[in-house]
C-alpha positions as CSV (number, residue, x, y, z in Angstrom):
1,X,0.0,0.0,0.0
2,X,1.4,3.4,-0.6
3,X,1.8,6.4,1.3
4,X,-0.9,8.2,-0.7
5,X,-3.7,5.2,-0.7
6,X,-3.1,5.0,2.9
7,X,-3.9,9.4,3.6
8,X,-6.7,7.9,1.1
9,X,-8.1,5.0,3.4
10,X,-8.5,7.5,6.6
11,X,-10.9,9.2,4.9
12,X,-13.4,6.7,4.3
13,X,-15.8,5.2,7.1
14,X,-15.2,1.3,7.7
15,X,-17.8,0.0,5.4
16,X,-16.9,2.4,2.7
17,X,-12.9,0.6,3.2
18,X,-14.2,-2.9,2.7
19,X,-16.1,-2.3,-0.4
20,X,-13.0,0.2,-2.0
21,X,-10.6,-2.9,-1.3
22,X,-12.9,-5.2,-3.2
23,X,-13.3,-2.4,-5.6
24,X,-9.1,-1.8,-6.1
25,X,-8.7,-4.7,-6.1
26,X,-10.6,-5.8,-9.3
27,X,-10.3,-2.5,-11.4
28,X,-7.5,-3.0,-13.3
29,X,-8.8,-6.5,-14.7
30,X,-11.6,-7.3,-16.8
31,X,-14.3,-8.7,-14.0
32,X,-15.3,-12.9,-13.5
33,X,-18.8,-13.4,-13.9
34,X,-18.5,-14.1,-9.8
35,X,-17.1,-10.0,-9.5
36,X,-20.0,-8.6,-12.3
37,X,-22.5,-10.2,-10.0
38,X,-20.7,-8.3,-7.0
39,X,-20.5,-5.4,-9.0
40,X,-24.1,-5.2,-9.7
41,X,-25.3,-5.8,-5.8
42,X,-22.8,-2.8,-5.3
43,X,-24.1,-0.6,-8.2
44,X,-27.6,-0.6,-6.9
45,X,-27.0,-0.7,-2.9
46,X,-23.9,1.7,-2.1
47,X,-25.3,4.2,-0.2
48,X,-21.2,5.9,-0.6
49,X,-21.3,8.8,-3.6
50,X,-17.8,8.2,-3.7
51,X,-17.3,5.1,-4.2
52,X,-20.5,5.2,-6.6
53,X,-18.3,7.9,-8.5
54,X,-15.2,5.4,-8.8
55,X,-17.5,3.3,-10.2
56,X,-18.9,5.5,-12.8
57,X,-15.7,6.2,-13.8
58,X,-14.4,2.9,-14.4
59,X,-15.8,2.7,-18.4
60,X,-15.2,-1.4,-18.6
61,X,-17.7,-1.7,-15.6
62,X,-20.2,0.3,-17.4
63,X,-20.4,-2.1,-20.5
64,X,-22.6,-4.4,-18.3
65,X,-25.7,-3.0,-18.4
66,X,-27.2,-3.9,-15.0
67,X,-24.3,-2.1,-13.3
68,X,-24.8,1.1,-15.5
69,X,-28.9,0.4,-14.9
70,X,-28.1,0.3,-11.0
71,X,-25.9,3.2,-10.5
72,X,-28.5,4.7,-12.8
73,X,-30.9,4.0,-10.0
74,X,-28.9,4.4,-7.0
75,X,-30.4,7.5,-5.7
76,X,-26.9,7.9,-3.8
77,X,-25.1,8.5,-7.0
78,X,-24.3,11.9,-7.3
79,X,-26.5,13.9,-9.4
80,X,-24.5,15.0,-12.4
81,X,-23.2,11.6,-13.1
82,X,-26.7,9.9,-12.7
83,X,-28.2,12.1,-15.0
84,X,-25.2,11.3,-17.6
85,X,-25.7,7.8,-16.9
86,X,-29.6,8.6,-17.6
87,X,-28.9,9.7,-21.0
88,X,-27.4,6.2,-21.8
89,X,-30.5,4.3,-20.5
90,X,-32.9,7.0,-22.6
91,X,-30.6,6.2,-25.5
92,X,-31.2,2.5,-25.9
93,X,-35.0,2.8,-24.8
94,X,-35.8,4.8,-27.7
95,X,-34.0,2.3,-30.0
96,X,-35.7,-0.2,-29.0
97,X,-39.4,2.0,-29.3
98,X,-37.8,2.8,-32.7
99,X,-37.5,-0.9,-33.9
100,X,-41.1,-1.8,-32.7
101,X,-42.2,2.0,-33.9
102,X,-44.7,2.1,-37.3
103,X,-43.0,2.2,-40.5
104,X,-44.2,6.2,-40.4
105,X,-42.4,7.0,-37.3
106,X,-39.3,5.1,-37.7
107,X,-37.8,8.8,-39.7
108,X,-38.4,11.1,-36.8
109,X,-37.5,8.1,-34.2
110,X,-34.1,8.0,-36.0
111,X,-33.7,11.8,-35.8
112,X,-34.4,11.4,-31.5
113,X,-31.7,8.7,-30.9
114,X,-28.7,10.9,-32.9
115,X,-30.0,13.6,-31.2
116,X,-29.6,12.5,-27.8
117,X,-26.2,10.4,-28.9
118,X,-24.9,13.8,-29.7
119,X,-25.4,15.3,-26.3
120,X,-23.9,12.1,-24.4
121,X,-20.2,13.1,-23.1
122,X,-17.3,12.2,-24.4
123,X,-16.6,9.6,-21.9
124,X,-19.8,8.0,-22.5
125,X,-19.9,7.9,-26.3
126,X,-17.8,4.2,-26.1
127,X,-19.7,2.9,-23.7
128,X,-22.6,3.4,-25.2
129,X,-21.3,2.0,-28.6
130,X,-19.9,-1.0,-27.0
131,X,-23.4,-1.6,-25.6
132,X,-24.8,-1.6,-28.8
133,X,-22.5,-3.8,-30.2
134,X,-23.2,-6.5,-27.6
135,X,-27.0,-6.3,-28.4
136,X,-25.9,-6.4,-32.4
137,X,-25.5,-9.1,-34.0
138,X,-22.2,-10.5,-35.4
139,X,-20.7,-9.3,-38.6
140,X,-18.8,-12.8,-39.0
141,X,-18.9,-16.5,-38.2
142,X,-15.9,-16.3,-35.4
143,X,-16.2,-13.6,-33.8
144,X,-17.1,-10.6,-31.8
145,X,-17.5,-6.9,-32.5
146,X,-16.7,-6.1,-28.8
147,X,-14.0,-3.7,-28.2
148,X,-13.4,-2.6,-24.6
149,X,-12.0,0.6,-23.9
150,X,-8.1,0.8,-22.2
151,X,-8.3,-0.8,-18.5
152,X,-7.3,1.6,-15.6
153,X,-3.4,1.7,-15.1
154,X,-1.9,1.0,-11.6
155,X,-1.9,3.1,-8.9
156,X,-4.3,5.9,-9.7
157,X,-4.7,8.7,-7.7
158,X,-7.6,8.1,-5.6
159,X,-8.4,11.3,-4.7
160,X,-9.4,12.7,-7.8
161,X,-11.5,9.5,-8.9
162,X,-13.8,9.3,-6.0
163,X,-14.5,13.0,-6.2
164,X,-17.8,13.7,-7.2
165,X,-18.5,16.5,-9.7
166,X,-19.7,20.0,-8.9
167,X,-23.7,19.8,-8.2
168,X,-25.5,21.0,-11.1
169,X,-27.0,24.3,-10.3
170,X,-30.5,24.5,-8.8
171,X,-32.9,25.4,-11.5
172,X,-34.9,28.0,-9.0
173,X,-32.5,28.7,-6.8
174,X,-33.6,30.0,-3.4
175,X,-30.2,31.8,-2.3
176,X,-30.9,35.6,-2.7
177,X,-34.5,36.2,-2.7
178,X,-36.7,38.1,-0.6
179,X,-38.7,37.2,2.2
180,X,-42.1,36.3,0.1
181,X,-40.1,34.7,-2.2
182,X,-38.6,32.1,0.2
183,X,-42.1,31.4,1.3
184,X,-43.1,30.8,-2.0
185,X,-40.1,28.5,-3.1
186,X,-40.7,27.3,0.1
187,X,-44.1,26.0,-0.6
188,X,-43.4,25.0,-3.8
189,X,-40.0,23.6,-4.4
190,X,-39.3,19.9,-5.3
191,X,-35.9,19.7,-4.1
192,X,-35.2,17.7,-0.8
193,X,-32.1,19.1,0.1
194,X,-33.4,22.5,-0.1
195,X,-36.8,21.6,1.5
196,X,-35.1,20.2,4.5
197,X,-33.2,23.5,5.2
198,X,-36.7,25.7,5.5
199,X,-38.4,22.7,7.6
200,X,-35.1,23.4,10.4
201,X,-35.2,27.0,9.8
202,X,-35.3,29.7,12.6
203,X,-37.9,31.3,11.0
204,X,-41.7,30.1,11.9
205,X,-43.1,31.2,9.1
206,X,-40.9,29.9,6.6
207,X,-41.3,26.8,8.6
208,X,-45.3,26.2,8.7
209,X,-45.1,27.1,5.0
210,X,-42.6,23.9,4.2
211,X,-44.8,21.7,5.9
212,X,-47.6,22.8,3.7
213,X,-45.4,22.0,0.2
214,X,-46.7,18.2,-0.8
215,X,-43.6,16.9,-1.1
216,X,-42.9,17.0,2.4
217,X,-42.8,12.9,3.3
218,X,-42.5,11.2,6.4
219,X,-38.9,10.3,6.0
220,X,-38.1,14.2,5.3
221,X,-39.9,15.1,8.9
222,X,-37.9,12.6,10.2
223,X,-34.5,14.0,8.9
224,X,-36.1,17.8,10.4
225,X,-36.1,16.4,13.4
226,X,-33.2,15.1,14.2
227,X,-31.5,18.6,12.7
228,X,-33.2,21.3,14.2
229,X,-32.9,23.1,17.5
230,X,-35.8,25.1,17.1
231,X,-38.0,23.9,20.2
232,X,-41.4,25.7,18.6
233,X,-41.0,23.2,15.4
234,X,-41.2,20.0,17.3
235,X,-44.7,21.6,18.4
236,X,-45.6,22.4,15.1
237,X,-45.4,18.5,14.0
238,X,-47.0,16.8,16.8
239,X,-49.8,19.6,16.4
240,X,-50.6,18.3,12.9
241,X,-52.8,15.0,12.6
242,X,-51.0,13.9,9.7
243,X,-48.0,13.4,11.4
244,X,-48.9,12.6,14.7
245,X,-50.5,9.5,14.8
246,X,-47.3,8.0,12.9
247,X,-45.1,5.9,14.6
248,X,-41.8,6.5,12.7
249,X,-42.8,10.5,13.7
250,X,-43.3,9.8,17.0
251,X,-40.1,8.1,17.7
252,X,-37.9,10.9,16.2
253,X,-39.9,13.5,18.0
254,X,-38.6,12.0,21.4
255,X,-34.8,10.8,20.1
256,X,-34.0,14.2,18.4
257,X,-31.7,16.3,20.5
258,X,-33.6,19.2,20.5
259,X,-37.0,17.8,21.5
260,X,-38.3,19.6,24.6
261,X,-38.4,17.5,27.6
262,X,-42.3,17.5,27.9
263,X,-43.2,16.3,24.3
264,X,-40.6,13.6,25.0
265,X,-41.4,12.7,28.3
266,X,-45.4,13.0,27.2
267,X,-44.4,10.1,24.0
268,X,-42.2,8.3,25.8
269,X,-45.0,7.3,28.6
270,X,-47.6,6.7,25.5
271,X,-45.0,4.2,24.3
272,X,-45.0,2.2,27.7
273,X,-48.5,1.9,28.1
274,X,-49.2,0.7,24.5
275,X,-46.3,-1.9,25.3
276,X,-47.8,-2.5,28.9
277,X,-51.0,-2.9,27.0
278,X,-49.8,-4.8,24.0
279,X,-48.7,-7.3,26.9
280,X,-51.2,-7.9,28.5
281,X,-52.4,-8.5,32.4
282,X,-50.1,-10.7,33.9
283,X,-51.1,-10.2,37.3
284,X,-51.7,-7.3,40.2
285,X,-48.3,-5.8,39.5
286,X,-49.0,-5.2,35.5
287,X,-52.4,-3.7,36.4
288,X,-50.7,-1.4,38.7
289,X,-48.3,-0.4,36.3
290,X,-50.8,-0.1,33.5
291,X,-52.9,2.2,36.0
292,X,-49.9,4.3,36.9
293,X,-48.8,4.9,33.3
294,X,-53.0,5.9,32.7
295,X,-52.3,8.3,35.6
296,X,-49.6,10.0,34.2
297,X,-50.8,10.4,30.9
298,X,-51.2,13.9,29.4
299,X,-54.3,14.8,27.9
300,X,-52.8,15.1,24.3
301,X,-51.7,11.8,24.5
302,X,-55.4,10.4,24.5
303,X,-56.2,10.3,20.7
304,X,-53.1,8.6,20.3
305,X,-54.6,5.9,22.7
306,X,-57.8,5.4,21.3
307,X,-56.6,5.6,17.6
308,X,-54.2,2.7,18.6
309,X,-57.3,1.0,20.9
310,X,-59.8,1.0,18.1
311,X,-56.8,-0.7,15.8
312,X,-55.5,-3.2,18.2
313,X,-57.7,-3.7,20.6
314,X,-61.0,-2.5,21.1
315,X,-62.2,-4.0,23.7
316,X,-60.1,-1.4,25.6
317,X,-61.8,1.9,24.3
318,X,-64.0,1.5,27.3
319,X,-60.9,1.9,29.6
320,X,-59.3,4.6,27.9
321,X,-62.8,6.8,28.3
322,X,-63.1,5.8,31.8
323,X,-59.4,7.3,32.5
324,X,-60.2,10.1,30.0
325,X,-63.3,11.1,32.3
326,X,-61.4,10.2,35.7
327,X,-58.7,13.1,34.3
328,X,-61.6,15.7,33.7
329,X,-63.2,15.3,36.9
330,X,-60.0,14.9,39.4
331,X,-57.0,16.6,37.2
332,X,-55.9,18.1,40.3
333,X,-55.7,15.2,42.2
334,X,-54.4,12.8,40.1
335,X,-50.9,11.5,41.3
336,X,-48.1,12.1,38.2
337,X,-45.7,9.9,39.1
338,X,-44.8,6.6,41.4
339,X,-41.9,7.0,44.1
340,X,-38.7,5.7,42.3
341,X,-36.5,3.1,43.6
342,X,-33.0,4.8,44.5
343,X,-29.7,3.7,43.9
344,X,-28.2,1.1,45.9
345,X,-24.8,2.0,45.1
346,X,-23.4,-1.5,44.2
347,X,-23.6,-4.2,41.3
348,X,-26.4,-6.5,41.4
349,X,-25.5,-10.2,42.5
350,X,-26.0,-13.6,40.3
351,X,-28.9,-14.5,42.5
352,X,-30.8,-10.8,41.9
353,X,-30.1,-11.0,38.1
354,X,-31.5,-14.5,37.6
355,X,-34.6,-13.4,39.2
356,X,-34.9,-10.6,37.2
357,X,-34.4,-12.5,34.3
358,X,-37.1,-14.7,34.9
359,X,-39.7,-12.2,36.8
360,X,-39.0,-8.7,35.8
361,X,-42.4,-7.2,34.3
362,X,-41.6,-3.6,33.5
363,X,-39.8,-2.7,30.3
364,X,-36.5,-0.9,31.5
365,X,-35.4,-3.8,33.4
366,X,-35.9,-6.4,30.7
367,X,-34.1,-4.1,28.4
368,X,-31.4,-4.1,30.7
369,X,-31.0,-7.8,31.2
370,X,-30.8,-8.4,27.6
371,X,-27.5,-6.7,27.9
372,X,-26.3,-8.6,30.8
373,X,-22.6,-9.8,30.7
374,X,-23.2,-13.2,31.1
375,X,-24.4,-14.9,29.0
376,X,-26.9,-16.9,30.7
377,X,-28.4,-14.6,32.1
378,X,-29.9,-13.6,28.5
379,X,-31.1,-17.3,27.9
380,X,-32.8,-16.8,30.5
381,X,-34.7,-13.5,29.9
382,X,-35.5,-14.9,26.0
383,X,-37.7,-17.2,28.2
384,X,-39.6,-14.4,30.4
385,X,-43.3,-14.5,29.7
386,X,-43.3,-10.5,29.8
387,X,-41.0,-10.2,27.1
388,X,-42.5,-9.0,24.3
389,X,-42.0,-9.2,20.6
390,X,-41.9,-5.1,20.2
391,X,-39.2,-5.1,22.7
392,X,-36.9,-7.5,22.1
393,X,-36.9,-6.1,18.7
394,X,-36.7,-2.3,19.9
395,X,-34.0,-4.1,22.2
396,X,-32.0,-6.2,19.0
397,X,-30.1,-3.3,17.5
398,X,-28.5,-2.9,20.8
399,X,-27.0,-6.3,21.1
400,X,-23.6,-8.0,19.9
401,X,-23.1,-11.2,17.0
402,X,-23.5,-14.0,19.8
403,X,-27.1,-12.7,21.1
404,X,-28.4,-12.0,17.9
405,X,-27.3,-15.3,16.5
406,X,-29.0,-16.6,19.8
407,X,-32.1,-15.2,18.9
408,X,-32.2,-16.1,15.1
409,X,-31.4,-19.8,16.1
410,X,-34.4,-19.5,18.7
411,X,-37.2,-21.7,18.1
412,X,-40.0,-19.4,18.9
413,X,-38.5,-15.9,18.7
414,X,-37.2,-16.2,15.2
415,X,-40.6,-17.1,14.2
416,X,-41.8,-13.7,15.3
417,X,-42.2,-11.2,11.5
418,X,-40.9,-8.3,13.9
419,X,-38.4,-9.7,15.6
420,X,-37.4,-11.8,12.4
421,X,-37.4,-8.5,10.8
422,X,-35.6,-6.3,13.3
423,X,-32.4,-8.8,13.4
424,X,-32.5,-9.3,9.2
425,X,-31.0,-5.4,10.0
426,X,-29.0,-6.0,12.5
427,X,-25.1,-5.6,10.9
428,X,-23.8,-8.1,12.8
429,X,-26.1,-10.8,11.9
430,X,-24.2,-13.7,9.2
431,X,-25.5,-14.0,5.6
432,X,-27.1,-18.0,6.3
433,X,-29.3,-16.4,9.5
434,X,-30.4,-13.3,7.7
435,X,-31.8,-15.5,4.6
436,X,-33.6,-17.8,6.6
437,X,-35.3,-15.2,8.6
438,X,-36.2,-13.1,5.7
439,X,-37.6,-15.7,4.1
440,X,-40.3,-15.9,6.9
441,X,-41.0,-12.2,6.2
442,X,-44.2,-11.8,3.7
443,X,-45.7,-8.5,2.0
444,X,-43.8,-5.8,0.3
445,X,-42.8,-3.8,2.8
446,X,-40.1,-6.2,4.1
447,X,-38.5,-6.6,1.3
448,X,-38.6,-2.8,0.7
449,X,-36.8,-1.7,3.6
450,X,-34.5,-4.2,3.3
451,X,-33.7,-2.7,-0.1
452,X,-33.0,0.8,1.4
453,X,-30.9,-0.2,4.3
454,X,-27.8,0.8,3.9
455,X,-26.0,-0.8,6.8
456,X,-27.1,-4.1,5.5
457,X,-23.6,-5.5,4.0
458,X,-25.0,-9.1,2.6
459,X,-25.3,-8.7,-1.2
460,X,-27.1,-12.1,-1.2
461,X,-29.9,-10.8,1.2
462,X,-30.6,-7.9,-1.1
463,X,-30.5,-10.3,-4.2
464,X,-33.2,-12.1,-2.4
465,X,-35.0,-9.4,-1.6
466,X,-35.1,-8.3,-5.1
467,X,-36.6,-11.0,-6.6
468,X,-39.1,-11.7,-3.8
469,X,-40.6,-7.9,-4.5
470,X,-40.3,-8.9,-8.3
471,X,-42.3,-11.7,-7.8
472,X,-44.9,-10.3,-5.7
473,X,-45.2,-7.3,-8.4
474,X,-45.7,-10.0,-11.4
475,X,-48.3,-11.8,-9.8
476,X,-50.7,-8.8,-8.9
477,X,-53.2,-7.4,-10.5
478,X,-53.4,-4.4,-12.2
479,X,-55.6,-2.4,-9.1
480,X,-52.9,-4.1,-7.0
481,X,-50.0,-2.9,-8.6
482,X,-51.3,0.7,-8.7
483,X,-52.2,0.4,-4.5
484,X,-48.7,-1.0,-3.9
485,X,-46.8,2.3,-6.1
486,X,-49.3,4.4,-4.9
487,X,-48.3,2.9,-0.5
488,X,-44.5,3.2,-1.6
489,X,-44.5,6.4,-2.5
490,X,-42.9,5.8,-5.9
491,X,-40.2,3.3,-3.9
492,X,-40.8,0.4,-6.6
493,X,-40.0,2.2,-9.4
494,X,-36.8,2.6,-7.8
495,X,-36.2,-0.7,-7.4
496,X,-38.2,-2.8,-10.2
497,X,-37.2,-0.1,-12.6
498,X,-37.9,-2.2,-15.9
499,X,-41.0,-3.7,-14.3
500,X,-42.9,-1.1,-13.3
501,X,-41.9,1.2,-16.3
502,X,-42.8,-1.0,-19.3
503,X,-45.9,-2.0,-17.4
504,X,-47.4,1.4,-19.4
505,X,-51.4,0.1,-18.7
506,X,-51.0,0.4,-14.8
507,X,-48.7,3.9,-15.1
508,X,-52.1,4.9,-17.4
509,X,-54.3,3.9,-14.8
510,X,-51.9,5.4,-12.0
511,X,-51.5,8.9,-14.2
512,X,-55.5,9.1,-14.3
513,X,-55.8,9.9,-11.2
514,X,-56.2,13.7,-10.5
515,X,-55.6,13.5,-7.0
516,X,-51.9,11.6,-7.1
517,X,-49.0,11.7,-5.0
518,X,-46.6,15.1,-7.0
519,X,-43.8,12.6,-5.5
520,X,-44.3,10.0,-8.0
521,X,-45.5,12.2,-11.1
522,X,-41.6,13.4,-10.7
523,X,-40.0,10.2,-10.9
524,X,-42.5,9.0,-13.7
525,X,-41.5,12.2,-15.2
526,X,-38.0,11.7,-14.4
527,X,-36.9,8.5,-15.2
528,X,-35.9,7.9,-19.0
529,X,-37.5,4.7,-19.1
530,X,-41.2,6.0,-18.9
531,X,-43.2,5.3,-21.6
532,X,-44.2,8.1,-24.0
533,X,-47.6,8.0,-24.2
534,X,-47.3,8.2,-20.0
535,X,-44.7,11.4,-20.4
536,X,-47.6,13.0,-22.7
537,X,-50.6,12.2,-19.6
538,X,-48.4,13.9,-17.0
539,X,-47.8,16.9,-19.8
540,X,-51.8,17.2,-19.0
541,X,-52.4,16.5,-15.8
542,X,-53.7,19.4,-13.4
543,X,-51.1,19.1,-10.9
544,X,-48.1,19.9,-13.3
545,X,-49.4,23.8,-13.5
546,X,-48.2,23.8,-9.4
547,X,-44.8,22.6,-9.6
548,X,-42.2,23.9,-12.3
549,X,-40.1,20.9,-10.8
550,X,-42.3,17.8,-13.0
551,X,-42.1,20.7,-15.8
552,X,-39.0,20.7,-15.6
553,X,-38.0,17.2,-16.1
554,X,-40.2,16.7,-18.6
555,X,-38.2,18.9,-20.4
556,X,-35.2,17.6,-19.4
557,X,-36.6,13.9,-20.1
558,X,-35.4,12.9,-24.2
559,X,-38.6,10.9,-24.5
560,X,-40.7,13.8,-24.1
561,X,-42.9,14.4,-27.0
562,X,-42.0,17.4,-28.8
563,X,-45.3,18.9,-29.1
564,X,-46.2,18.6,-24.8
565,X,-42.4,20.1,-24.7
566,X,-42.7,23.2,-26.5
567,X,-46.5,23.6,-24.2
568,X,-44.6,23.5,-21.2
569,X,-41.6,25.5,-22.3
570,X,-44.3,28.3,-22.8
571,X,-45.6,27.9,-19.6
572,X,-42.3,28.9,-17.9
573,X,-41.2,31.9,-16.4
574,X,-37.9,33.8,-18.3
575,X,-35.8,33.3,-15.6
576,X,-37.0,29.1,-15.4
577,X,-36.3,29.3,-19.1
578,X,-32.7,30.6,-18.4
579,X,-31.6,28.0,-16.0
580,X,-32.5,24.9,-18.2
581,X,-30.4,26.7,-20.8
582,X,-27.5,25.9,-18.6
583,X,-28.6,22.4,-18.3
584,X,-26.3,20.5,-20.9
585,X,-29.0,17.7,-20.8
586,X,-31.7,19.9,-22.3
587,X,-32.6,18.1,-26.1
588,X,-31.8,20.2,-28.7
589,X,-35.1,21.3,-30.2
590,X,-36.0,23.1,-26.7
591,X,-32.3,24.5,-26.9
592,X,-33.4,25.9,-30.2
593,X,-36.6,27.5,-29.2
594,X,-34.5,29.3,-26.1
């Protein structure tokens, strides 16, 4: 290793080292089919824009079209390069809707795909024709019209290969205008990153008015959360129904850093009795608890509890409104909290652990004897009878290789969906457990998350859960298919890209509706593998008039019609105009018309 590769190495985080070693290591060689199928598993589930950029950058790699399809993809990749690589995939879809086009259209067809070869960079052009070549057929009886471009020399410089390019400029950008005009970007911008910096700005105005813009998502309040210090915006979310009856919500609300120690404390004791509950009676002591934690509940807290009693368990909403009552007629005399055990200053014994093991009730302790040192001592609270699946799950991230292994190879736990699901996450988990615990996970949304975790390292897991969510998609029907794109927020597309795409009846059906998602109109408009006739429904549908972000990749998108384009080019401001002219992936008729 050299001095220089070493500087390198201190700069990446540990995961990103394992998968640059495997990545070195390889580069200057043409790739075994064993190292393209590595490749590809890397291509689509790197979360690292660096490395992602090495391997853009490697040309040889990007002759296999699954790895140029999954970097394409990877939303990770850095923007410039993914919309490069975008132009690639556009190229070869409108050759192959040219060669099943009508005799009629084959002329202006023709004129698209040199178009939009033209505008491909320089560094692209052979990659593209050496694609082509492998899908054309050969010109003589041996042999092949394959040739690769130069492989990579030793010892490159690192640095300059995993840099990612300059971002491409924001097409309305937000830095410099005036206070109505952040309100208005605000409520209207499409752009995460820029989204997330009004939702953790000081100003409450600005704020409210991001959480009005649609494409506010759960994940995105989430991410707020975590960021901002701003103790009024934590309010603001758990004041609005749509977020707080979600769970995901709820949990960053009382682990961000900056969540007032009310709201938290006010959760956090919500959490406990819908565990307690969830549990169970399991004799005097776990009705007492259940009755303190009712005791201390604040009164926001109640439509959380019956929203969850009228889910779960019903037969509960009659105690919920007899505690709701009891607080309305004796809030002033209502104790707030039980008298706390104090430290005992010393380390519990053997004897006191077992027990507790085996007849703790309350949460906190159970918790805590999971993580015991000795091993034994968690046997033996797997086997508690108050140990619920929620928890030990909640608990799982938390514990080391041996326990989670424990826990897979248990014969009744690792039958559990949610604790089978929590420990298919868990890092330290081997490749053999995590496949046979996912494959007692059912439904999409396993298999979904399992997709976007990036701390998941086991290539063959993902594999799995790729073709599992591929199967489950073929075998739906049609009203199906549109309920699961429609519940994913667009998330299969990103993942089944070929699938969902050139299934054009459902993306009709999808489109039709008036009142869809503006999340997944701009990845239909987006992606370059949308159909055309689909590109030419979203040119009329009414939501497109309120965001110039789905005008604007449809203007950036090749397989736009021409006719829809030049409509929406006229429906853009001067200044919107001016800032795709700096796009280089404009086509060239709008380029024209500008």
């Amino acid at each position: 290793m050299t001095g220089g590769e070493s500087v390198f190495l201190e700069t990446l985080t540990e995961s990103e080292r394992v998968h640059f070693h495997h990545l070195a290591m390889i580069r200057p060689h043409l790739p075994t089919p064993s190292q393209i199928h590595m490749l590809e598993g890397l291509a689509s589930s790197l979360a690292s824009p660096r490395l992602l950029t090495l391997m853009a950058r490697t040309p040889h790699w990007l002759a296999h079209w699954p790895i140029l399809l999954g970097l394409t993809e990877n939303e990770a990749t850095p923007e410039p390069i993914r919309r490069d690589l975008e132009m690639v995939v556009s190229l070869f879809d409108q050759m192959r809707e040219m060669d099943q086009a009508s005799a009629e259209e084959k002329p202006d067809r023709s004129e698209s795909v040199k178009a939009l070869y033209s505008q491909l960079s320089t560094g692209l052009k052979p990659v593209a024709k050496l694609l082509a070549k492998q899908l054309a057929k050969t010109v003589s009886a041996t042999g092949t019209t394959q040739e690769l471009p130069p492989l990579p020399t030793e010892n490159p410089d690192w640095d300059t290969l995993t840099a990612p390019p300059p971002p491409l400029p924001a097409q309305t950008p937000s830095a410099g205008l005036d206070r109505v005009g952040r309100l208005t970007w605000a409520r209207q911008t499409a752009q995460p990153g820029e989204l997330l910096s009004f939702l953790v700005s000081s100003d409450a105005e600005v704020r409210q008015t991001a959480l009005q813009n649609p494409m506010v998502s759960e994940e995105l309040i989430c991410q707020a959360l975590a960021q901002s210090t701003e103790s009024a915006f934590f309010e603001e979310v758990y004041a609005e129904a749509r977020w707080y009856f979600r769970d995901p919500v709820r949990e960053s609300l009382q682990d961000a850093p900056g969540c007032p120690a009310d709201l938290s404390r006010r959760i956090g004791l919500s959490q406990k009795l819908v565990a307690a509950l969830e549990q169970g009676s399991l004799g005097r002591a776990s009705l007492r608890r259940m009755v303190s934690l009712f005791t201390q509940l604040d009164e926001s807290e109640y439509q959380f509890i019956t929203f969850w009693a009228k889910r779960q368990s019903p037969h509960l909403l009659r105690v919920v409104k007899y505690f709701y009552d009891r607080l309305q007629r004796e809030r002033s005399g209502l104790s707030t909290a039980l008298p706390e055990r104090g430290e005992e200053g010393r380390w519990a014994t053997m004897e006191e652990r077992v027990f507790l093991a085996t007849q703790a009730t309350q949460e906190e302790q159970i918790a805590q004897i999971l993580k015991d040192p000795n091993p034994q001592v968690f046997q033996l609270a797997l086997e508690n009878p108050a140990l619920s699946p929620r928890l030990l799950a909640a608990t799982a991230p938390g514990l080391d290789h041996g326990r989670v292994e424990a826990i897979a190879a248990h014969g009744s736990w690792s039958e559990d969906p949610m604790v089978a699901e929590a420990l298919v996450h868990h890092p330290q988990l081997s490749e053999a457990s995590a496949l046979r615990l996912f494959g007692r996970l059912h439904g999409m949304k396993p298999a979904i998350e399992v997709l976007r975790d990036s701390r998941l390292l086991h290539l063959e897991v993902k594999r799995r859960a790729l073709e599992h969510l591929r199967t489950l998609y073929l075998a739906m029907p049609v009203s199906d298919r549109i309920t699961a794109l429609r519940t994913s927020g667009g998330e299969l597309m990103r993942h089944l890209p070929q699938e969902v795409l050139q299934d054009e009846e459902t993306l009709r059906r999808l489109v039709a509706d008036r009142q869809l998602d503006p999340g997944i109109l701009l990845r239909l408009a987006r992606n370059k593998l949308t159909p055309r006739a689909v590109l030419e429904q979203i040119a009329g549908h009414p939501v497109l008039m309120a965001h110039a972000a789905i005008m604007s990749e449809l203007l950036l998108n090749p397989k736009t019609p021409r006719e829809a384009s030049v409509r929406i080019w006229g429906l853009l401001s001067e200044a919107e105009q001016q800032q795709l002219l700096h796009s280089p992936h404009l086509p060239a008729a709008l380029r024209a018309l500008g």
